[in-house]
C-alpha positions in Angstrom: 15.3 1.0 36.3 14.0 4.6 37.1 17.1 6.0 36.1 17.9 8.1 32.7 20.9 6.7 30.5 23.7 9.3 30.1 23.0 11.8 27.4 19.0 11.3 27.8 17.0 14.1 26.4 15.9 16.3 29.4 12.6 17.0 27.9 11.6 13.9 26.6 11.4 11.6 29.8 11.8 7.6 29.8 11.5 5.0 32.2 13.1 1.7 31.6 11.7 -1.5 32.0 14.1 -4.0 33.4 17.7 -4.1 33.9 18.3 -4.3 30.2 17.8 -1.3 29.0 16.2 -2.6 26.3 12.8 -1.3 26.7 11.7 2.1 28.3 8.4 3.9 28.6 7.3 7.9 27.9 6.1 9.2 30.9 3.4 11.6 30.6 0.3 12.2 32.6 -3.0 12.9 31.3 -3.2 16.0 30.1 0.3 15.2 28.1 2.5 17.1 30.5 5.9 15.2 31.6 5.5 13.7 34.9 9.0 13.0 37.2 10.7 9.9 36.1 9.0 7.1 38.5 11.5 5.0 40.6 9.8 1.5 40.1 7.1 2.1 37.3 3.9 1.3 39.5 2.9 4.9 38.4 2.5 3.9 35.1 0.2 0.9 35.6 -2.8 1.0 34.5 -5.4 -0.6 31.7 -4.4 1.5 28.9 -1.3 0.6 26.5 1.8 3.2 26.7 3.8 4.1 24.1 7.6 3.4 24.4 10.5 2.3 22.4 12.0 -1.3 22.2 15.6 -2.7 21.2 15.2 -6.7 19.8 17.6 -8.8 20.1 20.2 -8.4 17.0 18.9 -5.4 16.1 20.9 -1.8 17.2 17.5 0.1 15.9 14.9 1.3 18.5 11.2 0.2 17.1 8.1 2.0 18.4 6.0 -0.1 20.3 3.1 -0.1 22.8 3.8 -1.5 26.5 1.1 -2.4 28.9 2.2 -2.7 33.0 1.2 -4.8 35.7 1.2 -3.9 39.4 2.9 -6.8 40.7 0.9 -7.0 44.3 2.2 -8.8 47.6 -0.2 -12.3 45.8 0.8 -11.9 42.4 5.0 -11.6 42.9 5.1 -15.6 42.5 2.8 -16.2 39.7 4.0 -13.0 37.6 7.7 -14.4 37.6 5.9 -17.7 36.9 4.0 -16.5 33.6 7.6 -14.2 32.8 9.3 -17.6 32.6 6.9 -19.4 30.7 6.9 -16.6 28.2 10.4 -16.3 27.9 10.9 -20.5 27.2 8.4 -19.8 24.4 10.1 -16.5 23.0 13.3 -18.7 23.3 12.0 -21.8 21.2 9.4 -20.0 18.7 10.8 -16.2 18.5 9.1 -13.4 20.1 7.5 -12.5 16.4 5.4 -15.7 17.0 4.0 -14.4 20.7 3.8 -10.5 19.7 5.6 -9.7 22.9 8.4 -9.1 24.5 7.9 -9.2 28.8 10.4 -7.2 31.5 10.2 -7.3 34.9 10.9 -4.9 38.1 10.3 -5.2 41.5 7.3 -3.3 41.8 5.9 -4.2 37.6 6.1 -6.5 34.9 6.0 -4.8 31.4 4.8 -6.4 28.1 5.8 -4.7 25.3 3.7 -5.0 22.0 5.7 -3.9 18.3 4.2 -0.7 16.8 1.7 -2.2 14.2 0.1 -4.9 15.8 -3.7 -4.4 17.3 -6.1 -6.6 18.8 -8.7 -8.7 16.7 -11.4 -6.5 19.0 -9.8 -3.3 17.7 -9.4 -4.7 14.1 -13.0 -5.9 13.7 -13.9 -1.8 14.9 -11.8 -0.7 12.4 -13.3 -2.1 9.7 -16.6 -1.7 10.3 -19.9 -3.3 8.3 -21.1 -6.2 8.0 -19.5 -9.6 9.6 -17.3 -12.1 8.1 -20.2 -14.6 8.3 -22.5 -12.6 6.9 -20.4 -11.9 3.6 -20.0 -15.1 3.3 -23.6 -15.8 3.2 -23.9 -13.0 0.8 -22.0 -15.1 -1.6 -18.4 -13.9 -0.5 -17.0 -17.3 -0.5 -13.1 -16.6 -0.7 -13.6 -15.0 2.9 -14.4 -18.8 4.4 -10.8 -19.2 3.2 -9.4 -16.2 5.0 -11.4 -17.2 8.4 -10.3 -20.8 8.4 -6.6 -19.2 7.9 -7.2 -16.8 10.4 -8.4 -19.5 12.9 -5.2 -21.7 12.0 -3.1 -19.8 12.7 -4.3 -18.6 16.2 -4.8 -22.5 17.2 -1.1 -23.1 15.9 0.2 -20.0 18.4 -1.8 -21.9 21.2 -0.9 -25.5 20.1 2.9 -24.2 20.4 2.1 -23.1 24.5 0.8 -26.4 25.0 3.5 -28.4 23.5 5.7 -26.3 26.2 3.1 -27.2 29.0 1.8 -23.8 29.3 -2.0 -22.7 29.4 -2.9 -19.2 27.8 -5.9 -18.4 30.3 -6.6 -15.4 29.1 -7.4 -15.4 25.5 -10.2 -13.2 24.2 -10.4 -10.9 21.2 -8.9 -8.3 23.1 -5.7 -10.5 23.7 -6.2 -12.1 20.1 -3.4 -9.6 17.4 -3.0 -9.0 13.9 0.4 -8.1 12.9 1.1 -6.0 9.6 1.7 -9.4 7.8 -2.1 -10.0 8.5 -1.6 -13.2 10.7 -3.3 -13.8 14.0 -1.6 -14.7 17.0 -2.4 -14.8 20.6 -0.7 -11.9 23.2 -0.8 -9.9 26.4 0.4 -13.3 28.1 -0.3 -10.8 31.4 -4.1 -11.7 31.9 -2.7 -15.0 33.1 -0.9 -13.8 36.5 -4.3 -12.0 37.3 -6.1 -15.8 36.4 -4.1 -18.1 38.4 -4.4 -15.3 41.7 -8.6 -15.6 41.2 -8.4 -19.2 41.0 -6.0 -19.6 43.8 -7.0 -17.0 46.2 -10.2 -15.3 44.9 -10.8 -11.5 44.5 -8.6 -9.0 45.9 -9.1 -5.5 46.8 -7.5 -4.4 43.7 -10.1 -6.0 41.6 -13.1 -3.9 43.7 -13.6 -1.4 40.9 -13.7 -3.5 38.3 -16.8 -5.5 36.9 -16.3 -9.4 37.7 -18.5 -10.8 35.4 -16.5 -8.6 32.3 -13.6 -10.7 33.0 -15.3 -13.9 33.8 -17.5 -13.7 30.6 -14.5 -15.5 28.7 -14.3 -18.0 30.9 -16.0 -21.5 31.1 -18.5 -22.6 33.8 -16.0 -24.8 35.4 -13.7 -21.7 35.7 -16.6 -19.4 37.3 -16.9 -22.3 40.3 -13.5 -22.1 40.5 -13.3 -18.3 41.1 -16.2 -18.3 43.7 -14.4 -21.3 45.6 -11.6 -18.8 45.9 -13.1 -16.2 47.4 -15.1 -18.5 49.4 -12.0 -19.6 51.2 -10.5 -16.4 51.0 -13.5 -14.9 53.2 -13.6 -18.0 55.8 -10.1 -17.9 55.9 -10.0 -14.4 57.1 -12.4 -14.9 59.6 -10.6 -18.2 61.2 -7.6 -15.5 61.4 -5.6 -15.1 64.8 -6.9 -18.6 65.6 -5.5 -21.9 66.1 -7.9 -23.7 63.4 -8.0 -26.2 60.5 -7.1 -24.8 57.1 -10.3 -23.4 55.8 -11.5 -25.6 53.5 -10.7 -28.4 56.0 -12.6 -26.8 58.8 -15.8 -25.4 56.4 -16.0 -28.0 53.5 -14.8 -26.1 50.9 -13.5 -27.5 48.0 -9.4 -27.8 47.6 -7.8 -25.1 45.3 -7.5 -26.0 41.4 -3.8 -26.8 41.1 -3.4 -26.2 37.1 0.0 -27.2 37.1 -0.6 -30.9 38.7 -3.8 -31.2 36.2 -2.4 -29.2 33.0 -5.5 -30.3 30.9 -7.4 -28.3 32.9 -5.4 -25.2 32.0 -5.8 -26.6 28.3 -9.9 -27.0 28.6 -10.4 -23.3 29.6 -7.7 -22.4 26.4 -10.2 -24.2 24.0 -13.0 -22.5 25.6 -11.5 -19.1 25.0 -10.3 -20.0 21.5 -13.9 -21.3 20.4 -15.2 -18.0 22.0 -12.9 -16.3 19.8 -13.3 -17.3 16.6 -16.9 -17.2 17.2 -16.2 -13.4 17.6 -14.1 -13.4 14.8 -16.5 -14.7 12.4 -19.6 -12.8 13.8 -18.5 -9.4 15.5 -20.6 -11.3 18.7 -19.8 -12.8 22.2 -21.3 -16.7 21.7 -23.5 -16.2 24.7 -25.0 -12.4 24.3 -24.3 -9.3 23.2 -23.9 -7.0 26.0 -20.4 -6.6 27.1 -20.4 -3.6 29.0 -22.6 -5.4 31.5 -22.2 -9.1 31.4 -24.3 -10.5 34.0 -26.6 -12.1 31.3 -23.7 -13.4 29.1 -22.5 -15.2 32.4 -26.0 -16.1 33.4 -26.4 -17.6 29.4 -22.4 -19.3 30.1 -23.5 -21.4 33.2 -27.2 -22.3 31.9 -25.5 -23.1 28.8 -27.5 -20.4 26.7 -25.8 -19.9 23.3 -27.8 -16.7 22.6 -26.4 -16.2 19.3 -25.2 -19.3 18.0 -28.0 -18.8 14.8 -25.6 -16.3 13.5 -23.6 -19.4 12.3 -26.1 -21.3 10.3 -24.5 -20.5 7.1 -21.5 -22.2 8.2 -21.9 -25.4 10.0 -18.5 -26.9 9.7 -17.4 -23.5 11.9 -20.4 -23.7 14.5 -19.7 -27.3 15.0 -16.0 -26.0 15.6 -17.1 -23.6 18.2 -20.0 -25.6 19.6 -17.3 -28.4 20.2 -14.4 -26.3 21.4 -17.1 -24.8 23.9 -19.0 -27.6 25.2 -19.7 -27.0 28.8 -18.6 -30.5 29.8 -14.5 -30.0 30.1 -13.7 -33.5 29.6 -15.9 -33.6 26.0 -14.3 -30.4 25.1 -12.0 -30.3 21.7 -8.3 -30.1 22.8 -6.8 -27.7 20.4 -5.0 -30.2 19.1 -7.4 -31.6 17.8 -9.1 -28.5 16.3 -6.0 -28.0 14.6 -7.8 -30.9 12.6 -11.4 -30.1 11.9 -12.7 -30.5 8.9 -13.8 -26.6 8.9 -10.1 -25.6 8.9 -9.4 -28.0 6.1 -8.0 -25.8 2.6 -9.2 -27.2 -0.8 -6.0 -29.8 -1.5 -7.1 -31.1 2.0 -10.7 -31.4 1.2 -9.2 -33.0 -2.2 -7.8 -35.4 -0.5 -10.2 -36.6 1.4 -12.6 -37.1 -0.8 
């Protein structure tokens, strides 16, 4: 990686993701001007998607895509080749059209790659602007309930297929949510998970200084905000029992243990139907469940752990969705839908399934 192929266009620099060669990156800086190539890619990270050009597997064609990077830090080296191999088991069994994705990794980054074409249900709901889709269907747009229960299927299927492989999401949100050109909704940007399991595990890093905690943790259950703080908790006492010859940190100061998803995978699963109820909640309504600022979320987390469903009236006109959500997001974990089961709810039922039942 780092390193042009023979006959690369001088002018036009690349820099490929992985030994494969099957993925590279345009280097550019900000004002557009071509940068040097970068040896290992952590020049490129950053928030903001990157255009680059992809090679899938039986096709000779180069497609257009949009690749985001991850700094792989001296924490996250273990749980990024973690969520790589999850990924790649799914791509394996479902195809990578089902994920939206296609994940390379380096020593210093790991890349996802995102077809040209695809955008996030956040971006999509921008684009179109106007009123909600609960609100036309109040208006007396019914064929739209049709479309949103569709919609919602087919996002709880692309989870439902994780879980079947033992894998939590952990990071779904409408920003993670993507509609492909054939209009179907599937879940993505599998990367938010490495950054998850370090939080959990270890607590905030330096890295995460800048950014706003409660942004990130505002798609997250209550259970998953105690978690986070635990973290840091021990991260902070364990750093102050350093150099000495002590108990482990949560031994010595009575901290809780660490969450171990893997050893209790429901868990993992409870925070995935949190997320997905969140979703389709902002799906249907445009709205975060528990407020509406997202540029500062201290009062949507304040509403998450007092249980304060600030705009849950905007469902009134469909009850079979709120009682969706309102069950997918109980704050209880062990009352919460599994999204197998959601994959059953009466509001995703289609009218020969409605037919039947009655």
């Amino acid at each position: 990686p780092g390193k042009p192929r023979p006959g690369e266009v001088a002018e036009i620099r690349w820099w490929y993701a992985g030994d494969q060669h099957d993925l590279k990156v345009l280097v550019e800086e900000a004002n557009g001007a071509d940068s040097a190539t970068p040896a290992d890619g952590a020049a490129l990270v950053g928030s903001s998607l990157r255009r680059g050009l992809i090679v899938m597997k039986g096709d000779a064609q180069e497609q257009r895509c949009m690749v985001r990077l991850l700094p792989i830090g001296r924490g996250d080296t273990f749980n990024a080749a973690k969520v790589v191999k999850e990924l790649k088991r799914c791509i394996a069994r479902c195809g990578s059209t089902s994920y939206a994705c296609l994940l390379r990794r380096t020593v210093a980054t790991t890349a996802l790659a995102v077809p040209d074409g695809l955008t996030s249900l956040s971006q999509s709901l921008q684009n179109v602007g106007g009123s909600c889709i609960a609100s036309r269907i109040a208006a007396g747009c019914w064929p739209m309930l049709s479309v949103a229960a569709d919609w919602a299927s087919q996002l709880i299927e692309s989870i439902r297929d994780l879980h079947s492989e033992g894998i939590a999401h952990l990071s779904l949100s409408p920003g993670s949510t993507m509609f492909g050109p054939d209009g179907k909704m599937r879940a993505g940007d599998f990367l938010g998970k490495v950054k998850a399991l370090r939080v959990f595990e270890s607590g905030w890093a330096d890295a995460d200084a800048a950014e706003d905690h409660q942004v990130w943790l505002a798609w997250y259950p209550p259970e998953a905000h105690g978690w986070a703080q635990d973290a840091t908790a021990r991260a902070a006492a364990s750093a102050s029992a350093a150099g000495g010859d002590k108990a482990e940190p949560h031994e010595a100061s009575g901290l809780r243990q660490p969450i171990d998803l893997d050893a209790s995978g429901v868990l993992g699963y409870r925070v995935d139907a949190w997320q997905l109820g969140l979703t389709i909640f902002y799906m249907l309504t445009g709205k975060h469940l528990f407020g509406d600022n997202l540029t500062d979320c201290s009062n949507v987390c304040a509403n998450i752990l007092a249980d304060v469903r600030a705009n849950a009236g905007l469902l009134e006109c469909l009850p079979l969705m709120a009682d969706l959500v309102a069950r997918l997001t109980d704050r209880r974990p062990e009352k919460r839908l599994l999204v197998a089961q959601a994959a059953v709810h009466p509001a995703l039922w289609q009218l020969p399934d409605a037919t039947r039942f009655a």
